[in-house]
C-alpha positions as a LaTeX table, in Angstrom:
\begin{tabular}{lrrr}
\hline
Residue & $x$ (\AA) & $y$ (\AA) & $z$ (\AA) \\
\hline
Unk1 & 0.00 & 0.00 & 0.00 \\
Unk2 & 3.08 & 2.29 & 1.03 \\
Unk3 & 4.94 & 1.39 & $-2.17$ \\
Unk4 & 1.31 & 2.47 & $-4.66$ \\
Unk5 & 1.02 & 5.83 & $-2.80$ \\
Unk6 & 4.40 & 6.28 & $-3.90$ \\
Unk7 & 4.17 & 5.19 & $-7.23$ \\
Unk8 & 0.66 & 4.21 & $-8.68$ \\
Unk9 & 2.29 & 2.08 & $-11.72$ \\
Unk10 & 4.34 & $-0.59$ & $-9.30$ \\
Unk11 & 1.04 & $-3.04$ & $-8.90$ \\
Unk12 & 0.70 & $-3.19$ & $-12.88$ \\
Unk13 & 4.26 & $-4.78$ & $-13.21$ \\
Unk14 & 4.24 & $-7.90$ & $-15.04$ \\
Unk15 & 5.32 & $-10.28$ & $-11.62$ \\
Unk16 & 2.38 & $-8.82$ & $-9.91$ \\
Unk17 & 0.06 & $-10.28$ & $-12.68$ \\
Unk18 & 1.00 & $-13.53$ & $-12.36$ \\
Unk19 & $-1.23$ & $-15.84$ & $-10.68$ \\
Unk20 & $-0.60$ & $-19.30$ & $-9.03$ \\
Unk21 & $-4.00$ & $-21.47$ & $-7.80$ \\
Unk22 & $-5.55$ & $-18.15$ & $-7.94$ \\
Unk23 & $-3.05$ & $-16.23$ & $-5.62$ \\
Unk24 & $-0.63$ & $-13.51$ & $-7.10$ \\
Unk25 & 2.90 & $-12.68$ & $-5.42$ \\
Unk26 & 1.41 & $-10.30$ & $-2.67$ \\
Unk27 & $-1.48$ & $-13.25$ & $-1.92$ \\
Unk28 & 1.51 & $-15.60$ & $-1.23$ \\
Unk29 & 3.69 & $-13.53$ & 0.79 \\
Unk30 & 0.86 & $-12.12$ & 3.39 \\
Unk31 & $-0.97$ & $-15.75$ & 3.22 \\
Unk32 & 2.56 & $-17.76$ & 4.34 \\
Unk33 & 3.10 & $-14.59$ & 6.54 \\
Unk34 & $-0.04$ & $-14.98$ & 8.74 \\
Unk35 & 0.12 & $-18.95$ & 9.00 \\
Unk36 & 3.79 & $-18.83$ & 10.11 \\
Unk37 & 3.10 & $-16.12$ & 12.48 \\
Unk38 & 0.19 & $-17.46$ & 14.10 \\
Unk39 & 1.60 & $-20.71$ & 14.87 \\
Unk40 & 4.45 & $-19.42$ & 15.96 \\
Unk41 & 2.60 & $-17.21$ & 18.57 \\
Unk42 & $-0.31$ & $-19.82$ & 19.53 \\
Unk43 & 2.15 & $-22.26$ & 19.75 \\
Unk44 & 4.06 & $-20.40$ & 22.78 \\
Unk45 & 1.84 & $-21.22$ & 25.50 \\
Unk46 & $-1.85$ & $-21.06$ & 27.25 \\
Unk47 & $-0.96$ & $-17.96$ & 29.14 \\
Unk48 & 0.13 & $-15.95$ & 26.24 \\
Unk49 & $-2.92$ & $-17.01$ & 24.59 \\
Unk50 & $-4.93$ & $-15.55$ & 27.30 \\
Unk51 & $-3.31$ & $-12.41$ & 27.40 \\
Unk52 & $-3.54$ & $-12.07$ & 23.53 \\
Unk53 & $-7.25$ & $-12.34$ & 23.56 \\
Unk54 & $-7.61$ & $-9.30$ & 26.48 \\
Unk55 & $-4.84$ & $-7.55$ & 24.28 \\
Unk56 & $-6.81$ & $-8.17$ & 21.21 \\
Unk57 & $-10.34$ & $-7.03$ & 23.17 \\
Unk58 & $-9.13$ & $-4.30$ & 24.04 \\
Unk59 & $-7.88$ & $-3.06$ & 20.55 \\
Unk60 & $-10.53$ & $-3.95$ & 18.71 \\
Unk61 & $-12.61$ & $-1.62$ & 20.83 \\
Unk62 & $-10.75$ & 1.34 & 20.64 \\
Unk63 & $-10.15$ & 0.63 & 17.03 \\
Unk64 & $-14.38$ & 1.05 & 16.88 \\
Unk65 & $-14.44$ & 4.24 & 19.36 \\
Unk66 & $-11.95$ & 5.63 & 16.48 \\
Unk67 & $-13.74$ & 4.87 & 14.01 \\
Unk68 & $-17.34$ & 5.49 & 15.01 \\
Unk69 & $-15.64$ & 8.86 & 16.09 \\
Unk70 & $-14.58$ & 9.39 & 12.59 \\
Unk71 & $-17.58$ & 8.62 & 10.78 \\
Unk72 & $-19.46$ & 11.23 & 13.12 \\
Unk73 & $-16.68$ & 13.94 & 12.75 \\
Unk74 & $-17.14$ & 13.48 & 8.88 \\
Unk75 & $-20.86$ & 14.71 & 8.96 \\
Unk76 & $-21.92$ & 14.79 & 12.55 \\
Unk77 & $-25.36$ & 16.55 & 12.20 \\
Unk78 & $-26.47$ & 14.39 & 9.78 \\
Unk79 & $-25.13$ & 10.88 & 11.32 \\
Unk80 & $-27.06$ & 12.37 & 14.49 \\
Unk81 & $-30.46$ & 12.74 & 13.44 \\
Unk82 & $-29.85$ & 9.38 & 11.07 \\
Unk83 & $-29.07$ & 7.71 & 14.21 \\
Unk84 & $-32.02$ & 9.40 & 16.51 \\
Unk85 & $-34.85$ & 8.04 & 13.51 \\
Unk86 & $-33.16$ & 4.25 & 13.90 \\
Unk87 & $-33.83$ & 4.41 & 17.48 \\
Unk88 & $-37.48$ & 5.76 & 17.77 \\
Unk89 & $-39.53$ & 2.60 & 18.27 \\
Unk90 & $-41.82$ & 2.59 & 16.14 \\
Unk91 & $-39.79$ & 2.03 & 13.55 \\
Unk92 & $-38.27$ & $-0.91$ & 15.40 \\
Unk93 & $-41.49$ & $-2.48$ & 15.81 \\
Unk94 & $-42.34$ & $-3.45$ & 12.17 \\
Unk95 & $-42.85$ & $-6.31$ & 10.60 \\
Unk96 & $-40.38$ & $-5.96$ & 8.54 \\
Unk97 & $-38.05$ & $-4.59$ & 11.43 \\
Unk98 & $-38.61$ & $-7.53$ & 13.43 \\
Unk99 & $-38.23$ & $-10.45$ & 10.70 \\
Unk100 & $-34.73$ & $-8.65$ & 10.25 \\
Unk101 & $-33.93$ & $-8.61$ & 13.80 \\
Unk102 & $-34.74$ & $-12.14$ & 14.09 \\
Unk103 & $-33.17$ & $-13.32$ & 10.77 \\
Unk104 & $-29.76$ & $-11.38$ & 12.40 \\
Unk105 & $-30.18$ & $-12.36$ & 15.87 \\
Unk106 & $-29.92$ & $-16.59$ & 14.65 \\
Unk107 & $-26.83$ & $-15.33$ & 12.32 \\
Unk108 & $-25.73$ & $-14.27$ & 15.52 \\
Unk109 & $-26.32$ & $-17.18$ & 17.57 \\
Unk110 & $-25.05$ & $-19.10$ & 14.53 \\
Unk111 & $-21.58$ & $-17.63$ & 14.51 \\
Unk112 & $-21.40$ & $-17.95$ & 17.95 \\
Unk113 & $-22.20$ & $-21.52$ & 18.56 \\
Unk114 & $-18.65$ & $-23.19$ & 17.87 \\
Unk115 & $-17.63$ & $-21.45$ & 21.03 \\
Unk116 & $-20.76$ & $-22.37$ & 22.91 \\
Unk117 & $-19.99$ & $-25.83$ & 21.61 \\
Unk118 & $-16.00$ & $-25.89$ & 22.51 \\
Unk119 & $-17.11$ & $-24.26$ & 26.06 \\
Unk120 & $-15.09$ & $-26.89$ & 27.78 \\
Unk121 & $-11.79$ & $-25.69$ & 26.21 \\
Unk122 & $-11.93$ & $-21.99$ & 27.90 \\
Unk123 & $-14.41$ & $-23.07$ & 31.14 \\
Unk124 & $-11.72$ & $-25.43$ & 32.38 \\
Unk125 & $-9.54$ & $-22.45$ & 33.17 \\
Unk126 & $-12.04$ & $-20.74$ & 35.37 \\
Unk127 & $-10.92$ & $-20.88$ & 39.28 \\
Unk128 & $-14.83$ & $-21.21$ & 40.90 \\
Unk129 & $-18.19$ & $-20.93$ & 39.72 \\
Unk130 & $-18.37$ & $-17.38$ & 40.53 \\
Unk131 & $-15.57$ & $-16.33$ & 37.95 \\
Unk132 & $-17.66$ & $-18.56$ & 35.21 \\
Unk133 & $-20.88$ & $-16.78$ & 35.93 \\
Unk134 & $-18.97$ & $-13.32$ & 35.52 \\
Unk135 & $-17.42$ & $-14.51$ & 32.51 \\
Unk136 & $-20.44$ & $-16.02$ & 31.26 \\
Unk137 & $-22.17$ & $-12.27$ & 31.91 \\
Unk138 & $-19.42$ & $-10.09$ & 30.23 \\
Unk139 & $-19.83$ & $-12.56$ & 27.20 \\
Unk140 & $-23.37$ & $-11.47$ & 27.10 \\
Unk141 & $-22.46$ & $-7.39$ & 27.67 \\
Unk142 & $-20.22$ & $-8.17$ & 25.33 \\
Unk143 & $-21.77$ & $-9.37$ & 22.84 \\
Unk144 & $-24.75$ & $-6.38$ & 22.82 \\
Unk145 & $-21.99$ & $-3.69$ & 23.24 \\
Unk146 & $-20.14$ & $-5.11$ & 19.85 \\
Unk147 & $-23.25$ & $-5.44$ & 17.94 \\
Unk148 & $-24.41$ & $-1.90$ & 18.76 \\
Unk149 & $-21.23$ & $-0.27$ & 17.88 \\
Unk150 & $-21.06$ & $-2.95$ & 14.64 \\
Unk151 & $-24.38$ & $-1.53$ & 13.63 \\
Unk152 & $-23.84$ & 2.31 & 14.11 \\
Unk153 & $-20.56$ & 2.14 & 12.42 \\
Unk154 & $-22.25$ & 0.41 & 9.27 \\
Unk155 & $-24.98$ & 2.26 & 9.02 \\
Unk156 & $-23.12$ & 5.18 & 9.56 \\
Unk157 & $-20.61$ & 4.86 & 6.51 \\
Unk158 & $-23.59$ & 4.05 & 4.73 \\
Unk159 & $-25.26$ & 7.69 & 5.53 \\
Unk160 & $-21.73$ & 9.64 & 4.64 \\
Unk161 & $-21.33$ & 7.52 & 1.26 \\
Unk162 & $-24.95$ & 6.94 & 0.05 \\
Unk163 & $-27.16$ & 9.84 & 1.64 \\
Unk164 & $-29.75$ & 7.08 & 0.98 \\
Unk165 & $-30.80$ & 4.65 & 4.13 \\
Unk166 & $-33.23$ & 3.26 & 2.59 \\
Unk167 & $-31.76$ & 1.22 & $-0.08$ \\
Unk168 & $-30.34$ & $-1.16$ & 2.24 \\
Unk169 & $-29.08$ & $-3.54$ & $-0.60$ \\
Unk170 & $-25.47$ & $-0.71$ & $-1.34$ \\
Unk171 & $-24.63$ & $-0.89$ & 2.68 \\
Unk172 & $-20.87$ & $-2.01$ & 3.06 \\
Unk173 & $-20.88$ & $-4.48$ & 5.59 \\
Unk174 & $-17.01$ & $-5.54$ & 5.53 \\
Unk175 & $-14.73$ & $-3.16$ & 7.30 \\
Unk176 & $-12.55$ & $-3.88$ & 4.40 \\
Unk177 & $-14.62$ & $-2.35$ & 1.43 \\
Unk178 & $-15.47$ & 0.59 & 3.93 \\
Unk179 & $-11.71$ & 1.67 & 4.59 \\
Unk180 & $-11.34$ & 1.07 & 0.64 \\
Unk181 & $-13.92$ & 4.18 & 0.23 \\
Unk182 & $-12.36$ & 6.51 & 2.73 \\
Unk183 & $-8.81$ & 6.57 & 0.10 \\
Unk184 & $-7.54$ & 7.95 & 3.27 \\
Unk185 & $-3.70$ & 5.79 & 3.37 \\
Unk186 & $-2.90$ & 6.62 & 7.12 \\
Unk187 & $-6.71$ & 5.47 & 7.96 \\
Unk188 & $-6.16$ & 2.57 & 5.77 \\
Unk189 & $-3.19$ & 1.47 & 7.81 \\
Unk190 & $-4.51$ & 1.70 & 11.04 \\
Unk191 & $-7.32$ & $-0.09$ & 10.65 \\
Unk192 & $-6.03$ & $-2.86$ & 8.99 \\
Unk193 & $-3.99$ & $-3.24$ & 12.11 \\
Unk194 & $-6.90$ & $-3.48$ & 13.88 \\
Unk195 & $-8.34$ & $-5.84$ & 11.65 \\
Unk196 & $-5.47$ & $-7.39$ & 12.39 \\
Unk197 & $-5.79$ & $-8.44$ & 15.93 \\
Unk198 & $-9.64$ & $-8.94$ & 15.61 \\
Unk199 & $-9.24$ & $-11.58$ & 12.72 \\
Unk200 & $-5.95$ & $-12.74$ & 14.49 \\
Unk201 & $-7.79$ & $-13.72$ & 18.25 \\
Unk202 & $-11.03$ & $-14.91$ & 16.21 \\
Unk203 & $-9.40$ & $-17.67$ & 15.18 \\
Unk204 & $-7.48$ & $-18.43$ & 18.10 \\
Unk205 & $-10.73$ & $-18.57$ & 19.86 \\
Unk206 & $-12.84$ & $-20.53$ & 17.05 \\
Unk207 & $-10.07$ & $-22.31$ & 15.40 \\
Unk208 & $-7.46$ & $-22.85$ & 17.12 \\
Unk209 & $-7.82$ & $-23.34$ & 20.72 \\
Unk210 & $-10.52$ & $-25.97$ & 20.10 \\
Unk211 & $-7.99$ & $-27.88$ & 17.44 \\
Unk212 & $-5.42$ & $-27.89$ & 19.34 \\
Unk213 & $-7.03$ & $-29.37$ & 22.38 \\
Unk214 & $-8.76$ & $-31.92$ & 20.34 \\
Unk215 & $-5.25$ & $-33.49$ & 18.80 \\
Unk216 & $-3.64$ & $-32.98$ & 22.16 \\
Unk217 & $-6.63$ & $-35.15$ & 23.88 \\
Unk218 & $-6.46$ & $-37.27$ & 20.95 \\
Unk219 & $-2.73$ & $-38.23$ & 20.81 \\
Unk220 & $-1.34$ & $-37.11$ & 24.43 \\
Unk221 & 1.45 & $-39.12$ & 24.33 \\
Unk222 & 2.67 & $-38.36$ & 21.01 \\
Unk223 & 1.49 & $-34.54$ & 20.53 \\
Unk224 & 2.18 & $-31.20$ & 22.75 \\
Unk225 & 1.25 & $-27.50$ & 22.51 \\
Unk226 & 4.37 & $-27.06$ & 19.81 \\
Unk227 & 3.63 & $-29.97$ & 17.24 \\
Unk228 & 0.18 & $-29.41$ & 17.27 \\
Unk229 & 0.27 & $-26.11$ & 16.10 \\
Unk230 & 2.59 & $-27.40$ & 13.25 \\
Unk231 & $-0.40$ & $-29.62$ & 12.04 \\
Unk232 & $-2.66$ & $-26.83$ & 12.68 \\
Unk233 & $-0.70$ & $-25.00$ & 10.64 \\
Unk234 & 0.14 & $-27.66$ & 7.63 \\
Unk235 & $-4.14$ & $-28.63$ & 7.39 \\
Unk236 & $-4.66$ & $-24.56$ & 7.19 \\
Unk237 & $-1.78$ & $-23.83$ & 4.73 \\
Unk238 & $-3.52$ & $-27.22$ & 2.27 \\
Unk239 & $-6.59$ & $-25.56$ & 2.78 \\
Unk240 & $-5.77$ & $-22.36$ & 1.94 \\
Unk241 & $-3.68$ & $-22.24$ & $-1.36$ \\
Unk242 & $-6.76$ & $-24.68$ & $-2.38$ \\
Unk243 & $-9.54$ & $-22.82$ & $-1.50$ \\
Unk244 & $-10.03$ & $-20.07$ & $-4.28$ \\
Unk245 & $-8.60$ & $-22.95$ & $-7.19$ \\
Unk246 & $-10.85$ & $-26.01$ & $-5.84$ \\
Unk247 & $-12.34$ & $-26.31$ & $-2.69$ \\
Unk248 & $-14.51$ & $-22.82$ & $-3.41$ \\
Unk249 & $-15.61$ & $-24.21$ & $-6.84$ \\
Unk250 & $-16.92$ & $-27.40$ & $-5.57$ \\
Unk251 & $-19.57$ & $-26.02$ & $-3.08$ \\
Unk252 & $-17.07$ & $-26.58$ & $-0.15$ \\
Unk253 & $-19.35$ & $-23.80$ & 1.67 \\
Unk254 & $-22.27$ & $-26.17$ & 1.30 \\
Unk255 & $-20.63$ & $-29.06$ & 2.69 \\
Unk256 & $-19.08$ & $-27.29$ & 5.84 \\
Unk257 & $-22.33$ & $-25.96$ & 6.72 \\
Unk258 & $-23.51$ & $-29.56$ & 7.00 \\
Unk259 & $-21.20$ & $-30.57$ & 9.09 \\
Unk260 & $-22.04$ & $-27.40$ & 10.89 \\
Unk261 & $-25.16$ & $-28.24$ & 11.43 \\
Unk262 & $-24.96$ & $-31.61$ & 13.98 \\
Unk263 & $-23.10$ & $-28.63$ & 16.27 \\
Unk264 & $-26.62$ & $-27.34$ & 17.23 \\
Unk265 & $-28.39$ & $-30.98$ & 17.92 \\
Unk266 & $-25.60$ & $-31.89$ & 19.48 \\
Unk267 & $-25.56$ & $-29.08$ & 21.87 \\
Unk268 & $-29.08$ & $-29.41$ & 22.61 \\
Unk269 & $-28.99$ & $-33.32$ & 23.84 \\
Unk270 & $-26.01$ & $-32.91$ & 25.78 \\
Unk271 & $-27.92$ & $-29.69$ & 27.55 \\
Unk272 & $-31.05$ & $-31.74$ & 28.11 \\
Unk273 & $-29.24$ & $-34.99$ & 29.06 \\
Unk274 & $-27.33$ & $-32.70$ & 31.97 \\
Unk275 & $-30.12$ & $-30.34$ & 33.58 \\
Unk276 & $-33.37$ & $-32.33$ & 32.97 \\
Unk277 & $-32.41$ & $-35.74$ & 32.75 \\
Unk278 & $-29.18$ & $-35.87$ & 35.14 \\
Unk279 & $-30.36$ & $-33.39$ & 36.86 \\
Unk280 & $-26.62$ & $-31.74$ & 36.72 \\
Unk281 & $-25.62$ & $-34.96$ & 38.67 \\
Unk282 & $-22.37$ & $-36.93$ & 37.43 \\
Unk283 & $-20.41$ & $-40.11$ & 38.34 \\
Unk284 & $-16.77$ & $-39.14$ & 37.25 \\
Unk285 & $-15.36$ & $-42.25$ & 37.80 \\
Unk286 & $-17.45$ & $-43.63$ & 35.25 \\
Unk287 & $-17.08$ & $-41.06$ & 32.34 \\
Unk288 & $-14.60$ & $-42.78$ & 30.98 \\
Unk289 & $-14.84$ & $-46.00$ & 32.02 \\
Unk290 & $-15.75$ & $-49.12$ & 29.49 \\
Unk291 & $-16.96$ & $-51.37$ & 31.97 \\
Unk292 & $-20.29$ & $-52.87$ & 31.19 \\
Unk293 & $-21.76$ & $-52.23$ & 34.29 \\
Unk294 & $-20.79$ & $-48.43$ & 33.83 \\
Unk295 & $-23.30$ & $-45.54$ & 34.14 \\
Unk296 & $-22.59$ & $-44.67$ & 30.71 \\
Unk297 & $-21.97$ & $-47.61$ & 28.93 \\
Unk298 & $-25.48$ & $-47.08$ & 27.54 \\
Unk299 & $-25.88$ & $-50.05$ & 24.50 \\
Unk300 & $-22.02$ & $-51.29$ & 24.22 \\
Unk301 & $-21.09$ & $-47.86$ & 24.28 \\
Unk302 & $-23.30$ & $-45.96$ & 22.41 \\
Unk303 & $-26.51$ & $-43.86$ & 23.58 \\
Unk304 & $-28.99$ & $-44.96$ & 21.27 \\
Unk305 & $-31.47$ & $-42.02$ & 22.20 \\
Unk306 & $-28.97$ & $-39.41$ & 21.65 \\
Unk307 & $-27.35$ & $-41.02$ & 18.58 \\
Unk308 & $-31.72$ & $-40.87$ & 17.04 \\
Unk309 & $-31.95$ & $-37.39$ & 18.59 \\
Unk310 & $-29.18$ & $-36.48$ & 17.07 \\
Unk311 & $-29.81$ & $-37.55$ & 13.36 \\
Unk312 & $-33.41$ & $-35.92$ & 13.44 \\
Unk313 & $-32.21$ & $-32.75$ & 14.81 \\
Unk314 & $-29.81$ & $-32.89$ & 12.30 \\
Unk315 & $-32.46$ & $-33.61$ & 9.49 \\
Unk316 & $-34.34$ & $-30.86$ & 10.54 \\
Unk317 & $-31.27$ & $-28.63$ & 10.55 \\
Unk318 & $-29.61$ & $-29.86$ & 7.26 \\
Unk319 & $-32.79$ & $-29.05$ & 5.76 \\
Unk320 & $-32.77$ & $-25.54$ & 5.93 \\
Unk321 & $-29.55$ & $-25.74$ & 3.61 \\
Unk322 & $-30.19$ & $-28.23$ & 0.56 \\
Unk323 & $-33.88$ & $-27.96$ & 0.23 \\
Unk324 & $-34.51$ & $-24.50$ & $-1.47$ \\
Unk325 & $-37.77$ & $-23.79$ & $-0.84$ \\
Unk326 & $-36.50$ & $-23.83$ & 3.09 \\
Unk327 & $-33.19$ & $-21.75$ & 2.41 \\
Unk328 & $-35.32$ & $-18.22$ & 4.23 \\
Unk329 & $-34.66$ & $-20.69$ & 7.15 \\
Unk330 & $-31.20$ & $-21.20$ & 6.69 \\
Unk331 & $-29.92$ & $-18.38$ & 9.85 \\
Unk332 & $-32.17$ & $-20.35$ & 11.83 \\
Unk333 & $-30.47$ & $-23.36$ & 10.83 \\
Unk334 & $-28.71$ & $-24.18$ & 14.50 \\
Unk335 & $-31.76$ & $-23.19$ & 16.72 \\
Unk336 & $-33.86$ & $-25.45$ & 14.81 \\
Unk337 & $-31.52$ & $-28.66$ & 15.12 \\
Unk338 & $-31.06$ & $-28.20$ & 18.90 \\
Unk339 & $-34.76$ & $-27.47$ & 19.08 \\
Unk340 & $-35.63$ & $-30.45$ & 17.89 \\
Unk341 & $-33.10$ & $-32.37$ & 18.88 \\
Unk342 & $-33.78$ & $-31.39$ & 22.42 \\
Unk343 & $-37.59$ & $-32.35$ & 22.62 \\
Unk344 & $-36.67$ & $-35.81$ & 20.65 \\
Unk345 & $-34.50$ & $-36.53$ & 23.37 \\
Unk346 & $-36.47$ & $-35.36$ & 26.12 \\
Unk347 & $-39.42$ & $-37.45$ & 25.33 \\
Unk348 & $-37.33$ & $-40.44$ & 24.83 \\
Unk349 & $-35.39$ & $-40.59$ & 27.94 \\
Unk350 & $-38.05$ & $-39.16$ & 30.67 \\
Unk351 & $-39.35$ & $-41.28$ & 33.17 \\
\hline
\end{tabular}
């Protein structure tokens, strides 16, 4: 970016035109760049990882307070009374409003539910019950304070750029396009950094963390924190230089979403199985045991009722994504599995 502000014809050389599996030289350099450096740095240890995701909290958020702050120093009576219409109610309260509230709030809940699934992998850290609860709370604060600020900072580039809030299908959504309209170089820069960190502790917390702790339980004899992150890093580098040449031509999307969507039945059996019908009572010395006369042993291992649950939540779920005239449903597509899924196994196991 430096090196174009400085002379506009250096991207139209001949070496920048060449393209491997879809990637040109720049795609290459910052795509190696990133994988090395984040498996170097998540490789380190649990505590830096902790105090990279409080680092990384706290940037992002002053990275929005600057921003929001610029958008309303860029037309600030106009952004105010734009802002002052969103929030009179009864605009909230139509149907439209509320369909699209809805429709955003599952996307939401959707995005969110790989770390509701891998809860284990960050609870296990907590000292007592009290410092879950409080964590448990600031994820909620947390997760209304980033949305409001997400949603003001959108809609607010989309009053300075457009004039226009009604047509709804021009607003930028990606923080990327949005810098791109600004053609401010400094402003550019900055963000990016932020953009940076936020992309950078995302996956630590989505990806990452719940990867890692899967291989180490997997192989713990054979794997630690260090040579797990190298396989991390090989399965993301494959992926990657794939993904724009192969894997995003063959419906790849499609297919993860699938897979995605046993996350949501599964979460609802193993809630119901553990408040209603354990009544949050367990034997520990038989979680893992394989003795036939275990508490869990269930039909030679396997809960049949959960395993059924499972597949019709899943059913119900899947649905959403390869039957078309069911696609409206498709940000709903979690809630609906563990719906499902929860009832099926309710009514199967109660006495």
């Amino acid at each position: 970016m430096i090196l174009f502000s400085l002379d506009k014809s250096f991207l139209d050389q001949d070496l920048f035109l060449i393209f491997i599996l879809g990637l040109n030289i720049i795609d290459w350099f910052s795509f190696i760049i990133s994988i090395f450096l984040q498996v170097f740095l998540f490789s380190l240890n649990h505590n830096f990882n902790k105090l990279f995701i409080k680092l990384s909290a706290i940037t992002v958020y002053i990275g929005m307070i600057l921003f929001l702050s610029l958008i309303f120093k860029e037309n600030q009576k106009y952004v105010y009374e734009s802002f002052k219409d969103i929030l009179i109610f009864k605009n909230i309260y139509t149907k439209e409003s509320i369909i699209t509230i809805f429709t955003v709030a599952g996307t939401i809940f959707s995005y969110f539910s790989i770390v509701i699934v891998n809860f284990g992998d960050f609870s296990r850290y907590v000292e007592n019950e009290s410092e879950l609860k409080k964590g448990n709370l600031s994820l909620f604060l947390n997760l209304i304070l980033f949305s409001l600020f997400s949603v003001l900072i959108v809609i607010g580039v989309d009053i300075i750029f457009n004039k226009n809030l009604e047509n709804m299908e021009q607003i930028l959504t990606n923080p990327t396009d949005i810098i791109g309209k600004f053609n401010n170089i400094f402003l550019s820069l900055v963000v990016l950094f932020f953009i940076l960190f936020a992309s950078s502790s995302t996956n630590l917390i989505a990806n990452y963390i719940p990867t890692q702790n899967f291989l180490l339980n997997f192989l713990p004899n054979k794997l630690n924190i260090k040579t797990a992150g190298l396989i991390i890093g090989l399965i993301g580098f494959v992926i990657g230089i794939f993904w724009l040449s192969l894997l995003s031509q063959i419906g790849i999307l499609s297919f993860i979403d699938t897979i995605g969507s046993f996350f949501g039945p599964i979460f609802g059996v193993v809630i119901i199985d553990y408040y209603l019908i354990k009544k949050e009572n367990l034997i520990n010395k038989d979680l893992f045991s394989s003795s036939n006369d275990g508490a869990y042993y269930y039909s030679k291992g396997w809960n049949i009722k959960a395993i059924y649950s499972l597949i019709i939540g899943f059913v119900f779920s899947a649905s959403t994504i390869w039957n078309i005239d069911l696609r409206f449903l498709q940000a709903f597509a979690w809630l609906i599995g563990l719906v499902v899924s929860s009832l099926t196994y309710y009514l199967l196991t109660r006495k």
